[in-house]
Predicted model as a PDB file, atoms N, CA, C, CB and O in Angstrom, pLDDT in the B-factor column:
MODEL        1                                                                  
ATOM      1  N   UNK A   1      87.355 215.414 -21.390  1.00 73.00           N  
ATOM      2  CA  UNK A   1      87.736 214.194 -20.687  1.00 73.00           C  
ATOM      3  C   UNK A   1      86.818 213.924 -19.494  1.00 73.00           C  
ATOM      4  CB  UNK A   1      89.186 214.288 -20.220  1.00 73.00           C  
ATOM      5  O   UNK A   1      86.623 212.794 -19.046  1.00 73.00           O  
ATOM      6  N   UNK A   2      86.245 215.089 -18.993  1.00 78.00           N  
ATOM      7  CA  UNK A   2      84.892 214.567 -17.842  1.00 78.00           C  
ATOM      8  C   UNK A   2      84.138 213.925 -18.353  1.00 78.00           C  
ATOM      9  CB  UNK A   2      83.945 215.528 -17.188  1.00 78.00           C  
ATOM     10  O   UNK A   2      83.460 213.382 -17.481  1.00 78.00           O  
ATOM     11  N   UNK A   3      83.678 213.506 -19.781  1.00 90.00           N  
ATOM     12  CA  UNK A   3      82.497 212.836 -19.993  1.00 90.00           C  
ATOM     13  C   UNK A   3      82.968 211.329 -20.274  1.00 90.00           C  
ATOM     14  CB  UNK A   3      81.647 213.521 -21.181  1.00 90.00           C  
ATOM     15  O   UNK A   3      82.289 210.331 -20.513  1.00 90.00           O  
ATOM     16  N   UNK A   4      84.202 211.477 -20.179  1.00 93.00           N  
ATOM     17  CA  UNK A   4      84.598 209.795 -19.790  1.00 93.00           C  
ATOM     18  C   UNK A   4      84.581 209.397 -18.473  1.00 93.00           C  
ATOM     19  CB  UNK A   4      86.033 209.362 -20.171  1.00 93.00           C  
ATOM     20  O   UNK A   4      84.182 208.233 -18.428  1.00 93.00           O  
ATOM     21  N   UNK A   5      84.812 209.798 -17.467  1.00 93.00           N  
ATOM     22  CA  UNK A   5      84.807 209.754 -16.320  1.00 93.00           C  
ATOM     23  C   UNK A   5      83.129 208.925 -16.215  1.00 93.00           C  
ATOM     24  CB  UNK A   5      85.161 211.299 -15.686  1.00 93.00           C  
ATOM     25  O   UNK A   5      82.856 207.755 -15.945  1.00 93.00           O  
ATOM     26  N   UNK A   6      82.447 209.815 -16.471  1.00 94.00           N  
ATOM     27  CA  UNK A   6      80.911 209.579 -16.122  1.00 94.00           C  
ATOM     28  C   UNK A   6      80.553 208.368 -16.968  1.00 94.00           C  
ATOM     29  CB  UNK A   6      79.870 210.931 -16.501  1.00 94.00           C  
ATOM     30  O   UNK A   6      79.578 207.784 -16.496  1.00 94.00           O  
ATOM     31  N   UNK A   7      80.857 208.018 -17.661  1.00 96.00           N  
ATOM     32  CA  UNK A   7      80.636 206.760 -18.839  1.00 96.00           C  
ATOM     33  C   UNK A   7      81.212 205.454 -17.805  1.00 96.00           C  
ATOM     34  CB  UNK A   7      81.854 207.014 -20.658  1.00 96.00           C  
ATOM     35  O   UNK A   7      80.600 204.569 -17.206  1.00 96.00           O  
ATOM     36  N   UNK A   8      82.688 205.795 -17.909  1.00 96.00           N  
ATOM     37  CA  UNK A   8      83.297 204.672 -16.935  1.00 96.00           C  
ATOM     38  C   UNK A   8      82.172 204.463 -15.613  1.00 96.00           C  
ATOM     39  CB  UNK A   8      84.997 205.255 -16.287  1.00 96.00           C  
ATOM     40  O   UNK A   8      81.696 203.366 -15.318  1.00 96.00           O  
ATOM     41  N   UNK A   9      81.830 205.888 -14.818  1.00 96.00           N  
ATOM     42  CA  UNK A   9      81.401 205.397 -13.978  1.00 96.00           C  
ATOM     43  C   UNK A   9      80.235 204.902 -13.969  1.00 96.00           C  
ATOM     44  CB  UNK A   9      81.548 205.954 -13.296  1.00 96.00           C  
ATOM     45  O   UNK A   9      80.113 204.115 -13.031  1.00 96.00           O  
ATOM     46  N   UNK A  10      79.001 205.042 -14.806  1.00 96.00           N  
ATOM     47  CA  UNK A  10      77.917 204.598 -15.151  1.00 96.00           C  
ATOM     48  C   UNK A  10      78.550 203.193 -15.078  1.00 96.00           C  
ATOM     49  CB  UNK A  10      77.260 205.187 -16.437  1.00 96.00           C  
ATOM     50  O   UNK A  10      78.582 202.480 -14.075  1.00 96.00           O  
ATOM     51  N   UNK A  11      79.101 202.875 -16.428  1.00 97.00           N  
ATOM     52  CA  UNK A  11      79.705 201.330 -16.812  1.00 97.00           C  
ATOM     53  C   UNK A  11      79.918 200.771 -15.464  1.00 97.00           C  
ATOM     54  CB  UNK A  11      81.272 201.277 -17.753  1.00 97.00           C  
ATOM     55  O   UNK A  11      78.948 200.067 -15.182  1.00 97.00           O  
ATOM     56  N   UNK A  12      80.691 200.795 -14.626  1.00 98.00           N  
ATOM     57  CA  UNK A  12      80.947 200.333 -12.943  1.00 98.00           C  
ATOM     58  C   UNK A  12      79.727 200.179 -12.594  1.00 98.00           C  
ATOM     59  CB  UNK A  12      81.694 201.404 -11.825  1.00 98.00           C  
ATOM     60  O   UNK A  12      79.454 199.039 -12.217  1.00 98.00           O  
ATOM     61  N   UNK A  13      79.031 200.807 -12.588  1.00 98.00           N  
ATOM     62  CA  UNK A  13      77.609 201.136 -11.485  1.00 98.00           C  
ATOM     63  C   UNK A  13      77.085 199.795 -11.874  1.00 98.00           C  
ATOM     64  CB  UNK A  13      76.297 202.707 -11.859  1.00 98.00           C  
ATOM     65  O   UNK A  13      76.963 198.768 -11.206  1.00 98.00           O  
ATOM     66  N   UNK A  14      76.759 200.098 -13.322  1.00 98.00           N  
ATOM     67  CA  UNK A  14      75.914 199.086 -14.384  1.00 98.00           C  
ATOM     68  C   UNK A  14      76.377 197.388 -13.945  1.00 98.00           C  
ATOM     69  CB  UNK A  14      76.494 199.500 -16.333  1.00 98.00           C  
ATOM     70  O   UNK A  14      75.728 196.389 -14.255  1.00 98.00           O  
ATOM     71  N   UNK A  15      77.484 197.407 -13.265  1.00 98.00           N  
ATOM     72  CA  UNK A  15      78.414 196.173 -13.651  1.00 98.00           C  
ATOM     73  C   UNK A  15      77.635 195.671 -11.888  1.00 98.00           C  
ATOM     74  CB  UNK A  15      80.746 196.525 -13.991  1.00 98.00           C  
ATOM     75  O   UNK A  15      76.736 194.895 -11.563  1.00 98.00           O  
ATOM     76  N   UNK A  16      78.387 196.421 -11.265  1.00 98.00           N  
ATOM     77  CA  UNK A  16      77.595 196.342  -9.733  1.00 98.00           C  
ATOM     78  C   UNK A  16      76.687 195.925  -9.215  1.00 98.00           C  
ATOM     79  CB  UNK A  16      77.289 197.093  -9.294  1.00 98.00           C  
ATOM     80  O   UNK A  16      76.527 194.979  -8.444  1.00 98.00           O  
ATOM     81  N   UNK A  17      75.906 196.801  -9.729  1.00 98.00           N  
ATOM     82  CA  UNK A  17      74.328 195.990 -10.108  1.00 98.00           C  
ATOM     83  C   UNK A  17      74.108 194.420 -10.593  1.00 98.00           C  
ATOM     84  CB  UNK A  17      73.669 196.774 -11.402  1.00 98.00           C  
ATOM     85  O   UNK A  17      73.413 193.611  -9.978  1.00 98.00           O  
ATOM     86  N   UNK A  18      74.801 194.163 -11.755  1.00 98.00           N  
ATOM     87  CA  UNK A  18      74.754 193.230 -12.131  1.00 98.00           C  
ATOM     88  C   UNK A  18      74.610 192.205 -11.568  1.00 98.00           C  
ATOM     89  CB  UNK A  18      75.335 193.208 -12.598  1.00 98.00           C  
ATOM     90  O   UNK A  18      73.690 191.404 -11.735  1.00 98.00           O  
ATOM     91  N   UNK A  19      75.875 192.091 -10.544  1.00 98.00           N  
ATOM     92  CA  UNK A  19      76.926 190.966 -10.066  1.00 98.00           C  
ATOM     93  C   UNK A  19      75.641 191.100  -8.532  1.00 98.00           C  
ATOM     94  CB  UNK A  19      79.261 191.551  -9.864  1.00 98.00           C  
ATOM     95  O   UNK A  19      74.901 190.172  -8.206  1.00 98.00           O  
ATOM     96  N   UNK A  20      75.682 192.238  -7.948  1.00 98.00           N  
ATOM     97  CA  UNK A  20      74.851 192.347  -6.803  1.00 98.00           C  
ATOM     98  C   UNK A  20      73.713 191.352  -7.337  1.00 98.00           C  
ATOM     99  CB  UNK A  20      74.365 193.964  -6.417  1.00 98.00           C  
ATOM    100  O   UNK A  20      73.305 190.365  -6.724  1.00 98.00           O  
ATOM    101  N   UNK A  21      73.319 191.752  -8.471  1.00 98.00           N  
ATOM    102  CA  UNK A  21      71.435 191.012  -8.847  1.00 98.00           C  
ATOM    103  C   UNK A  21      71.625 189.730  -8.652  1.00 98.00           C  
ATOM    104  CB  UNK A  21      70.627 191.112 -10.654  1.00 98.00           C  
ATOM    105  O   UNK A  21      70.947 188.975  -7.956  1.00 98.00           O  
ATOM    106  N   UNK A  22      72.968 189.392  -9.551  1.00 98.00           N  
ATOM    107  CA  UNK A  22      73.009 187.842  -9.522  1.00 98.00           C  
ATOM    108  C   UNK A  22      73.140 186.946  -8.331  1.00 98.00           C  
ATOM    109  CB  UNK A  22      74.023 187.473 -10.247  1.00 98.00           C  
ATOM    110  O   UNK A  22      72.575 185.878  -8.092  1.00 98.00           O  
ATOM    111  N   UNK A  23      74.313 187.861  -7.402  1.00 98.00           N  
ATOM    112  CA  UNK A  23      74.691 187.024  -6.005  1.00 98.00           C  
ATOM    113  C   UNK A  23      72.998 186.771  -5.273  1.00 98.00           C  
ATOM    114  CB  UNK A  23      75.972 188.223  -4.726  1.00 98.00           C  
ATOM    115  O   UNK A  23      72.487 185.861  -4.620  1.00 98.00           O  
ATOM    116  N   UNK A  24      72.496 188.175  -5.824  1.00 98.00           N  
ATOM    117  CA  UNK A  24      71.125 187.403  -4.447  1.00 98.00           C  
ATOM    118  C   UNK A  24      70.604 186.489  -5.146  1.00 98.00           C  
ATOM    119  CB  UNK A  24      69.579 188.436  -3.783  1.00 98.00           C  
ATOM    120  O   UNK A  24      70.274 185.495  -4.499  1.00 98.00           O  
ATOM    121  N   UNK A  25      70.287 186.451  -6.932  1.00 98.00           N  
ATOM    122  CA  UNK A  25      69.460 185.379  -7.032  1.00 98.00           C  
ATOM    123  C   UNK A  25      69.860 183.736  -6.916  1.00 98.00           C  
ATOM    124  CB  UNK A  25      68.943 185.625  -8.193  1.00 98.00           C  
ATOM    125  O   UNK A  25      69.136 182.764  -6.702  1.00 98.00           O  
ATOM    126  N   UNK A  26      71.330 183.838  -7.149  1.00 98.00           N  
ATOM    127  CA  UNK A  26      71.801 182.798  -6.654  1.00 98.00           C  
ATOM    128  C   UNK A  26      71.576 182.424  -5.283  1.00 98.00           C  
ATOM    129  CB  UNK A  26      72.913 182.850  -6.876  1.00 98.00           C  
ATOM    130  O   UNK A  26      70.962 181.373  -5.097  1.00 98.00           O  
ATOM    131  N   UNK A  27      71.963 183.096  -4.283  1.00 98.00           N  
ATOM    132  CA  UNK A  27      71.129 183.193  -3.052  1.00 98.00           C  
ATOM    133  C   UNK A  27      70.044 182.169  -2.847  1.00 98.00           C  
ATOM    134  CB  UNK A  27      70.496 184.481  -3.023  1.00 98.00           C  
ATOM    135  O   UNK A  27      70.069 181.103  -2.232  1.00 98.00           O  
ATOM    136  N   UNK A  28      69.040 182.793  -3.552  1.00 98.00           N  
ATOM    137  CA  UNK A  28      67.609 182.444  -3.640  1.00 98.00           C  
ATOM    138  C   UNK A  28      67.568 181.378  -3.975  1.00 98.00           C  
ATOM    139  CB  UNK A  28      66.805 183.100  -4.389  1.00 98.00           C  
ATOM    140  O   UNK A  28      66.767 180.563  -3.518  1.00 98.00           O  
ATOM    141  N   UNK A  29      68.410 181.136  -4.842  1.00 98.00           N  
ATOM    142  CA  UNK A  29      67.950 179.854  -6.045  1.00 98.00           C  
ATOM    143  C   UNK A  29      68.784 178.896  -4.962  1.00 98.00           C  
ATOM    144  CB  UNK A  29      68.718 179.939  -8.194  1.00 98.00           C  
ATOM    145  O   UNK A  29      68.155 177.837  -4.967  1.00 98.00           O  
ATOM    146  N   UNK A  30      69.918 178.767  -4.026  1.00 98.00           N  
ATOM    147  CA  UNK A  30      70.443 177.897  -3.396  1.00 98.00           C  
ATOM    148  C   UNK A  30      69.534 177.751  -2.398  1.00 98.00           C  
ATOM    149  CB  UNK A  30      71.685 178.122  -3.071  1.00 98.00           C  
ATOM    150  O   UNK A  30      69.442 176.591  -1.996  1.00 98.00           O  
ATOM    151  N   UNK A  31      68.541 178.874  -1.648  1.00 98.00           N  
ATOM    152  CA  UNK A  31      67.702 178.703  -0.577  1.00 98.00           C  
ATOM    153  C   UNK A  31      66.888 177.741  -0.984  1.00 98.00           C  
ATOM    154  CB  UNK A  31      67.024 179.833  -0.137  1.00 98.00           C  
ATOM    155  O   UNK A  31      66.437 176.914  -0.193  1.00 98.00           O  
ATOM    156  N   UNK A  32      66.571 177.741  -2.429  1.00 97.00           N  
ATOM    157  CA  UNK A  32      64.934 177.275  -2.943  1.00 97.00           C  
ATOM    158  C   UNK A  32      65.443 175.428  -3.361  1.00 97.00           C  
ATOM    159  CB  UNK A  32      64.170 178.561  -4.909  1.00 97.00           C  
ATOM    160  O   UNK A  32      64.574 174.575  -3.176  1.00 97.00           O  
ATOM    161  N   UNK A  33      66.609 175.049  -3.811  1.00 98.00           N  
ATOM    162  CA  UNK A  33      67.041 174.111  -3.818  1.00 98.00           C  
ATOM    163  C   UNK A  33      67.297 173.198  -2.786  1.00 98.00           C  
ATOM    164  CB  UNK A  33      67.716 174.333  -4.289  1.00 98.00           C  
ATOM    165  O   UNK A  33      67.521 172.002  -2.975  1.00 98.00           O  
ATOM    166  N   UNK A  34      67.257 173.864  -1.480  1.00 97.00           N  
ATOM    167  CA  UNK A  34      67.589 173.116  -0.381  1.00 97.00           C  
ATOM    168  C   UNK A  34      66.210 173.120   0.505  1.00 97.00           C  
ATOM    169  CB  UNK A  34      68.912 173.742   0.363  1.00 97.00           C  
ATOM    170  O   UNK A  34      66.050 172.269   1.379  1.00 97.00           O  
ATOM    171  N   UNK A  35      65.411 173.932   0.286  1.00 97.00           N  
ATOM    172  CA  UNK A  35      63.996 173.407   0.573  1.00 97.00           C  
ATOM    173  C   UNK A  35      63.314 172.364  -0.052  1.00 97.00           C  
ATOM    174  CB  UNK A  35      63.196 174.303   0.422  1.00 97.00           C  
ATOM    175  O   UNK A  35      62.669 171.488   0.524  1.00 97.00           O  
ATOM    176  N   UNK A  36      63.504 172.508  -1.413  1.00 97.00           N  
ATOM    177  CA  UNK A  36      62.972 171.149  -2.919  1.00 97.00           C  
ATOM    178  C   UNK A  36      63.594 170.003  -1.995  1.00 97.00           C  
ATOM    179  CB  UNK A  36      64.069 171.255  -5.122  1.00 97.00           C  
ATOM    180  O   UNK A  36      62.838 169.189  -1.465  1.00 97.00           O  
ATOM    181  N   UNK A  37      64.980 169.945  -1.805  1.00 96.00           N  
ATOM    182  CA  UNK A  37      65.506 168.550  -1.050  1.00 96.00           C  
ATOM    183  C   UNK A  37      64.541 168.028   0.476  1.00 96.00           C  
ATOM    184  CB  UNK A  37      67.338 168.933  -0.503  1.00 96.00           C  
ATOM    185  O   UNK A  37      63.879 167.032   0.769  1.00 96.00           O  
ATOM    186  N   UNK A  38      64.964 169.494   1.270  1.00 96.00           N  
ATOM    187  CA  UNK A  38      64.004 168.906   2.077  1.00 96.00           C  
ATOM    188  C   UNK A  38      62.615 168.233   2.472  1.00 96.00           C  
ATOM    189  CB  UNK A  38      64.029 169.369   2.421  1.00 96.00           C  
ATOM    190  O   UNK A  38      62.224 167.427   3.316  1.00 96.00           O  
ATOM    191  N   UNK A  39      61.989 169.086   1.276  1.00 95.00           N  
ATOM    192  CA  UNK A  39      60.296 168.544   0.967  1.00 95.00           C  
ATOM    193  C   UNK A  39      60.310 166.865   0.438  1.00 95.00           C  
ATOM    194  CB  UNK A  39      59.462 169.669  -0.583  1.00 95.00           C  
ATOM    195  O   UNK A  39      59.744 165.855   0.855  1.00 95.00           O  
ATOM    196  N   UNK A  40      61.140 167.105  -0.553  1.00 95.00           N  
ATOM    197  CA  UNK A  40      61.392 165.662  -0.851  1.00 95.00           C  
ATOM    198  C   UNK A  40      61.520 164.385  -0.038  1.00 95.00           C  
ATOM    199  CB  UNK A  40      62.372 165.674  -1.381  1.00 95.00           C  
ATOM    200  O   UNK A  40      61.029 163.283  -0.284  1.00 95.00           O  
ATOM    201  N   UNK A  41      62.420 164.831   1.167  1.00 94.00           N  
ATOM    202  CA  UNK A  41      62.572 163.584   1.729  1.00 94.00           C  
ATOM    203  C   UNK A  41      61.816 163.980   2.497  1.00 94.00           C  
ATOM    204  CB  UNK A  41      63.755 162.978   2.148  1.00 94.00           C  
ATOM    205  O   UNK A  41      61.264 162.908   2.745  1.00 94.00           O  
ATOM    206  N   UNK A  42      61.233 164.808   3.207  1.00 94.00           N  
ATOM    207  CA  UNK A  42      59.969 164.726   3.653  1.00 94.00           C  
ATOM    208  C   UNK A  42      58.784 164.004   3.570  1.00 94.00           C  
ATOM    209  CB  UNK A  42      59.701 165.440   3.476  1.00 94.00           C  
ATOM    210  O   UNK A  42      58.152 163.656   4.567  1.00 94.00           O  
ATOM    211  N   UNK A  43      58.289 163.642   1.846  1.00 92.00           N  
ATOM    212  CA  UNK A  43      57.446 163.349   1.046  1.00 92.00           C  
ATOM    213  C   UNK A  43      57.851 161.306   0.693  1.00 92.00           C  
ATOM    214  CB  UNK A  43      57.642 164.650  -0.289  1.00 92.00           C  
ATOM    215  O   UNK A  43      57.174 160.404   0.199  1.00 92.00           O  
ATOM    216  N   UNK A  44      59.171 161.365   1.229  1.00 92.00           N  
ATOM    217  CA  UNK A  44      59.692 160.255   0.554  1.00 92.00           C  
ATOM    218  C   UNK A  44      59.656 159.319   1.886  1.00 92.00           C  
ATOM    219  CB  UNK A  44      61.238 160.520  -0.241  1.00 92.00           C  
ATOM    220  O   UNK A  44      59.795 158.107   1.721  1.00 92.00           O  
ATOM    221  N   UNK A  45      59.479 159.825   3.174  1.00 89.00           N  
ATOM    222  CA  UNK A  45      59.271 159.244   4.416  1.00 89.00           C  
ATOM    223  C   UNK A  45      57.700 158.897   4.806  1.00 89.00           C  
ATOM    224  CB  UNK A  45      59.883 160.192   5.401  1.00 89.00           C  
ATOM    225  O   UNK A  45      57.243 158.024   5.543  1.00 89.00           O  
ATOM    226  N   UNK A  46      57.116 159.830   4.092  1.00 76.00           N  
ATOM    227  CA  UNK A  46      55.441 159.986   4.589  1.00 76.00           C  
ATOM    228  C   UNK A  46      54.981 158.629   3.645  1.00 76.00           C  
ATOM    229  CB  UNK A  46      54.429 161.863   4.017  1.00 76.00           C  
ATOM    230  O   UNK A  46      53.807 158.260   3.624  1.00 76.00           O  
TER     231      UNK A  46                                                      
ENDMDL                                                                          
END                                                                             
């Protein structure tokens, strides 16, 4: 039964990771969207 333990916990880890990777690239991808806007109207004034 210890080698379930370690499976589950791999599986968790694995999942963690996941969700961690995604929140930053979402992150990113909301940083990078709100610069695109700003350039824009930047570009749309000039």
């Amino acid at each position: 039964m210890t080698g379930f333990w370690y499976i589950l916990s791999a599986y968790l880890a694995a999942w963690a990771i996941f969700f961690f990777y995604s929140a930053t690239v979402g992150r990113r991808l909301t940083r990078l969207e709100a610069e695109f806007r700003r350039l824009k109207e930047r570009a749309a004034r000039d």
